[in-house]
N, C-alpha and C positions, 0 to 999 in steps of 0.2 A: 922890337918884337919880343916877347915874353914866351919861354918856354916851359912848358911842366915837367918835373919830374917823374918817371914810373918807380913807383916802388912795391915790390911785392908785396901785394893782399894779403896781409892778415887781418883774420877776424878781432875785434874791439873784444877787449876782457872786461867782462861786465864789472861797475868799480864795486866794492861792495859798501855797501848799507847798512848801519843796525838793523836796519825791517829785511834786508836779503839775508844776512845771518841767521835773524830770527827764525823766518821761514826755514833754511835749511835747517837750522840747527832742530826746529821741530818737526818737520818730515823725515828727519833721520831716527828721532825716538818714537815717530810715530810706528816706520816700517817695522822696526826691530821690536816696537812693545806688542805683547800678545794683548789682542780683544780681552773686554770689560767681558769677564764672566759673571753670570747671575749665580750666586751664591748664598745662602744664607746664612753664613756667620758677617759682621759688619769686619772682623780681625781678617779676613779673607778679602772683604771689599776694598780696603786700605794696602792689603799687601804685608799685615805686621805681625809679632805673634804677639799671644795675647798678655803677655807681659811686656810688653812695650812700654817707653814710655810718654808721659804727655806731650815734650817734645818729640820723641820719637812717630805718633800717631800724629800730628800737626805736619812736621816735614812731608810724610807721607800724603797726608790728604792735599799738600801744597802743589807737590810734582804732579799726583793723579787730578788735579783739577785742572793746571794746564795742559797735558793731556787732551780732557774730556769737557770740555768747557765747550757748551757749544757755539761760542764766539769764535773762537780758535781752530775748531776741529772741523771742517766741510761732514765730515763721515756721524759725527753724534747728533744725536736727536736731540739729548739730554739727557735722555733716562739715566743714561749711565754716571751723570753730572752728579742730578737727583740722589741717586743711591748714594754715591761716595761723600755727599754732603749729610746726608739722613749716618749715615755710617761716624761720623767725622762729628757731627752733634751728639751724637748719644756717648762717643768714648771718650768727646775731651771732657766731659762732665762727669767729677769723680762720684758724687750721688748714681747720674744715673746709666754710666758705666760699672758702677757695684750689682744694681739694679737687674742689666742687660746679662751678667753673668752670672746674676743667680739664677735668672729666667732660663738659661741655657745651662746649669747647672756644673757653669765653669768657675764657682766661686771660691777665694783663695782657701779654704779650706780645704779642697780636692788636692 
């Protein structure tokens, strides 16, 4: 005759996963980062200032695209994708990043 053991109940610790890390780890920048504001400077869209630099403007569009990517984000439509990409084409191009801050009359001259 074969007996079972009782052993107190506890609940199974989920193991973790790179894809359950991941998950947490971006529902956690998700809570704490403030919504995609609509702005119209592109140096506000990226989060830089506007002496930033090429790396500097890159990194930035990197983290804000996983972010708002709407592969990854349940909550983005895209638009918000959209802009940060549109933002993110125009400053890593030093033509027409010149361009974009004469337009706005933020040119190194000022």
């Amino acid at each position: 005759m074969m007996q079972t053991l009782n052993f107190p109940c506890n609940p199974p610790t989920p193991t973790p996963t790179p894809s359950n890390h991941r998950f947490r780890c971006r529902a956690a920048v998700q809570s704490i980062s403030p919504p995609m504001r609509k702005s119209g400077s592109f140096y506000e869209v990226l989060r830089v200032n506007r002496h930033a630099s090429a790396l500097e403007i890159k990194a930035a569009y990197r983290n804000l695209a996983k972010l708002y990517h709407p592969d990854s984000s349940s909550k983005s439509d895209g638009g918000d994708f959209i802009q940060i990409h549109n933002a993110y084409e125009t400053l890593s191009d030093p033509a027409a990043r010149a361009l974009y801050d004469l337009s706005f009359g933020l040119g190194s001259f000022i």
